[in-house]
N, C-alpha and C positions, 0 to 999 in steps of 0.2 A: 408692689411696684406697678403693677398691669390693671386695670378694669377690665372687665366685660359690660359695659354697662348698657347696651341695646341703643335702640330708641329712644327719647327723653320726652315726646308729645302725650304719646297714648298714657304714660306711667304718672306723669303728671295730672291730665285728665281725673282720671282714675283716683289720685291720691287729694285733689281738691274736691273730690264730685260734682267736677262740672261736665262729665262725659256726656250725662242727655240733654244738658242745656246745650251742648255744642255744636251733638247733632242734630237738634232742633233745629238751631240756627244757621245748620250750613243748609238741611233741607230743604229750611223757605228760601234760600237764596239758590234754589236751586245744583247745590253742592255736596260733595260727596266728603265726607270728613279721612272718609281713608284713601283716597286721591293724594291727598294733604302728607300724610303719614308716609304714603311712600313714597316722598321727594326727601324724605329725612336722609342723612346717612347714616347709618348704622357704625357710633361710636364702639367699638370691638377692638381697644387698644387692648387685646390679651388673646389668648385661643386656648385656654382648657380650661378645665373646672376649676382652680383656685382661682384664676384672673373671675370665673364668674360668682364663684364665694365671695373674696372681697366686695363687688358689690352689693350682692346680698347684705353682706353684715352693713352698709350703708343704709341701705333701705332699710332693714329692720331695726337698726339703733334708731332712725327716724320716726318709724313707727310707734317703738316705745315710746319715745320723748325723752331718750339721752341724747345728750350733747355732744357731738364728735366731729371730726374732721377726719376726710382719709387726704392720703397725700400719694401722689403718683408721678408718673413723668407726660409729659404732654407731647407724646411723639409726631413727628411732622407726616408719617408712613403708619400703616397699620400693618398685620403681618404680610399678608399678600393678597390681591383679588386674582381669580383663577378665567381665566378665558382659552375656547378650543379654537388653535390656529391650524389649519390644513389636519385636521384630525389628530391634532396631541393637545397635552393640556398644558396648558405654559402658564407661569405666573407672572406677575406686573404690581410693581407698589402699587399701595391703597390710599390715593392721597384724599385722606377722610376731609379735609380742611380746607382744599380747592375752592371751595364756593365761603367761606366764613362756616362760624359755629356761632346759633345765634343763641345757644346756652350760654356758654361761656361769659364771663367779665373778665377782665383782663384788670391788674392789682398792681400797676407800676410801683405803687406807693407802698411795697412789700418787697420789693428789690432787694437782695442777700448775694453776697458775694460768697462763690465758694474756690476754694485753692485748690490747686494740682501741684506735683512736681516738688522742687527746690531741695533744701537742707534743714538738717537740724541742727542750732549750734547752744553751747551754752552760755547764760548772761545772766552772772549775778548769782549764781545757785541754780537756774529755772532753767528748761527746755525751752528753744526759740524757735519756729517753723520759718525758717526766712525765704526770701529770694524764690515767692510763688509765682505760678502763672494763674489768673485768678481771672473767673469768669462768671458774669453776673445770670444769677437762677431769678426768672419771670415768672410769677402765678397768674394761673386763669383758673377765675373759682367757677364751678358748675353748682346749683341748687340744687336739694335732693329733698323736695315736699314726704313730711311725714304724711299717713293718714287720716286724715277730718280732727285736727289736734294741732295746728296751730303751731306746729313744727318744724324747722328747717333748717336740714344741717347741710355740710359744704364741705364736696370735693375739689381739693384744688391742686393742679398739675402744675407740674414746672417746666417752662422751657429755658432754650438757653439766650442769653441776651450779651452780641460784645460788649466786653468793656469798654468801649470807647475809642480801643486803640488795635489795629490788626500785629499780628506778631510777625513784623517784617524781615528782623535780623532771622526767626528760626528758618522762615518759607525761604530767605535768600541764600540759607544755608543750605537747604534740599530738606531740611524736616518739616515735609509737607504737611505727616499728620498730627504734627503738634499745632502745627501753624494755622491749619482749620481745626480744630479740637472745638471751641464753638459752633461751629455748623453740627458735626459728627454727633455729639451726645445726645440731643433729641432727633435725630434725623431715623431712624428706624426701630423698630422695636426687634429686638430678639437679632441682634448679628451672630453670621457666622463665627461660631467659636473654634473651628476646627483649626482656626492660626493663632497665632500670637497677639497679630494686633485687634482680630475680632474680641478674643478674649480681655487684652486691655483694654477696650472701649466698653463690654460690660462691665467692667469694675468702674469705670470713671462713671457709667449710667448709673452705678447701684451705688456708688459714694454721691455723686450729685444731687441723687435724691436724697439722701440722709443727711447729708449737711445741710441743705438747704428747711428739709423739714425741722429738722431740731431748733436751728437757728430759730426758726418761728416759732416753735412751738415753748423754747424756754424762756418766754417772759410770761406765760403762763402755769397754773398747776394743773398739770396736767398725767394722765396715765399714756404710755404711748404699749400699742400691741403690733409686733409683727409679726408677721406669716409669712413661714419657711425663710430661708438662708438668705434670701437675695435682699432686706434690709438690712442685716447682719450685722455692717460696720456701726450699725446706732449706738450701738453699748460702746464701742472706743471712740465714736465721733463724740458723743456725749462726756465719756470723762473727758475730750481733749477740751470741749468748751468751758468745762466745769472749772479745768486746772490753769487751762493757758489763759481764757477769754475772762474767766469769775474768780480767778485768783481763790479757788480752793483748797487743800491741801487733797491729797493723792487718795487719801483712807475717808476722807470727805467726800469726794465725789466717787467712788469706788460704791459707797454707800448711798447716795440718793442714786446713782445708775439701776442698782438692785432693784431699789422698791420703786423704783419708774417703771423699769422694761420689763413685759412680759414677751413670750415667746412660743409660738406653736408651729410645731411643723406636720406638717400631710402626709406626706412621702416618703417611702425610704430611695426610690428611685434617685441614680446618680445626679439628676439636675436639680432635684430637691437637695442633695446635701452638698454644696460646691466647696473645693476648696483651691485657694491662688498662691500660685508660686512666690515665693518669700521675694525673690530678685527684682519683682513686679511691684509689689507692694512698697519693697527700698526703692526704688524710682518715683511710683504714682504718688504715696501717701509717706512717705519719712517717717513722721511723726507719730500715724499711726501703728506702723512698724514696733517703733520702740515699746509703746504704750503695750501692745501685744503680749509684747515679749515681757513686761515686768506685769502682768495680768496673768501672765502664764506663771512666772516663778512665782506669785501669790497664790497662786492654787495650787502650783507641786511642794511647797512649803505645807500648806493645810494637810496634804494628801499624807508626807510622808510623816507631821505629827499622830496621826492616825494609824503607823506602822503597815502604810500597802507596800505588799512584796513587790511589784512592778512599777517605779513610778514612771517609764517613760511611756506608759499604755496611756496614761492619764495628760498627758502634754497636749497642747494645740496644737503646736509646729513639730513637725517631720525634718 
């Protein structure tokens, strides 16, 4: 979900070997090339070791000369910049983006609609996700030069884009934070999760992403890898595109989800393994609720042909 991905000048340099042509050239002009460097900002949409893992495994699949995209969220804030007021140390957003990112392309023409909210009803035999609030995911791709190999693969962030239309009846209603939900999902990285609604707006960030990436990435054959819990919903956002969107059957897409999604986690630490209250999920995602639930009785089905003495140790849902 997070980068750490530093600087993008020096790495670049580096990875075409034009770094002593550069500073050649900024020499005779009387210039200093790391003058230059430190007017960058420092892209640091993450703050620990796996946000700077995933970028690594960018640069090294680039290096190889495998073909990959990573996918992320293109947050408006970065965690916090730290400044000392009267002798304490106070924090203040990091607005990375104040001046432009002159990495970045911006990918209008990649526009994916992703849903919140609504019901599930049925029509015809089939599950329906109706009556969504639905708001447009924007790509801004960043280039990520392999080393002297002629390689170049692409991170690309989502932000969020109104649909066209503000949600006047919710905000006139006092559901303020439904009614900006488009501002709020890229607007910081990492919200207080110690409420309710901190916590619903990470799930809405960690399904935005996943929907939106899937969406793209399934008109392609592709292998998709996440790391740790916070893509998670890929495996049910993906059957839902497979069943609802591809007209699959249920054991059909059940089956290419498998041999799509790989999955590795870091941490046993509690924010590596999350889990969201079933009540949240019936409100934010319906659909994938359900989907959940008959995934779950697919595996305590397999569980108890196998004769385990406990099947409820083996459930998802609590």
């Amino acid at each position: 979900m997070e980068y750490f991905m530093g600087r993008t000048l020096r790495n670049c340099m580096i990875n075409l070997r034009i770094e002593n042509d550069v500073d050649q050239a900024f020499y005779e002009l009387g210039l200093h090339i790391e003058e230059l460097e430190e007017l960058e900002m420092d892209a640091a949409l993450g703050n620990g070791d796996l946000d700077r893992l995933a970028a690594c495994f960018l640069d090294s699949m680039a290096i190889l000369g495998l073909s990959s995209y990573g996918y992320g969220l293109r947050y408006d804030y970065e965690i916090f910049t730290q400044k000392i007021d009267d002798g304490y140390q106070k924090e203040y957003p990091d607005d990375w983006i104040k001046y432009g990112n002159p990495w970045e392309i911006s990918r209008s023409e990649f526009l994916v609609p992703v849903q919140f909210y609504g019901e599930v009803i049925e029509e015809n035999g089939k599950a329906k996700w109706v009556d969504t609030e639905i708001i447009q995911a924007m790509p801004f791709d960043t280039l990520i030069p392999g080393y002297d190999n002629n390689v170049v693969n692409t991170l690309r962030l989502w932000s969020t884009k109104a649909p066209g239309k503000f949600y006047f009846q919710l905000f006139n209603s006092g559901d303020y934070i439904r009614a900006s939900l488009t501002e709020n999902i890229t607007r910081v990285l990492y919200p207080n999760d110690n409420f309710d609604e901190g916590r619903s707006l990470r799930l809405q960030q960690q399904y935005f992403l996943v929907s939106a990436s899937l969406q793209d990435i399934i008109q392609h054959n592709a292998a998709v890898q996440l790391n740790d819990t916070h893509p998670a919903l890929s495996v049910v956002e993906l059957m839902r595109l497979l069943i609802d969107e591809e007209n699959l059957s249920w054991d059909q897409a059940l089956n290419i989800t498998k041999k799509t999604i790989s999955y590795t986690n870091h941490t046993l630490l509690p924010e590596g393994l999350e889990r969201w209250p079933i009540i949240m999920l019936e409100k934010l995602l319906p659909r994938h609720l359900q989907l959940i639930q008959q995934i779950n009785a697919h595996h305590l089905d397999a569980r108890k042909a196998q004769n385990y003495f406990k099947i409820s140790d083996h459930s998802f849902l609590l």
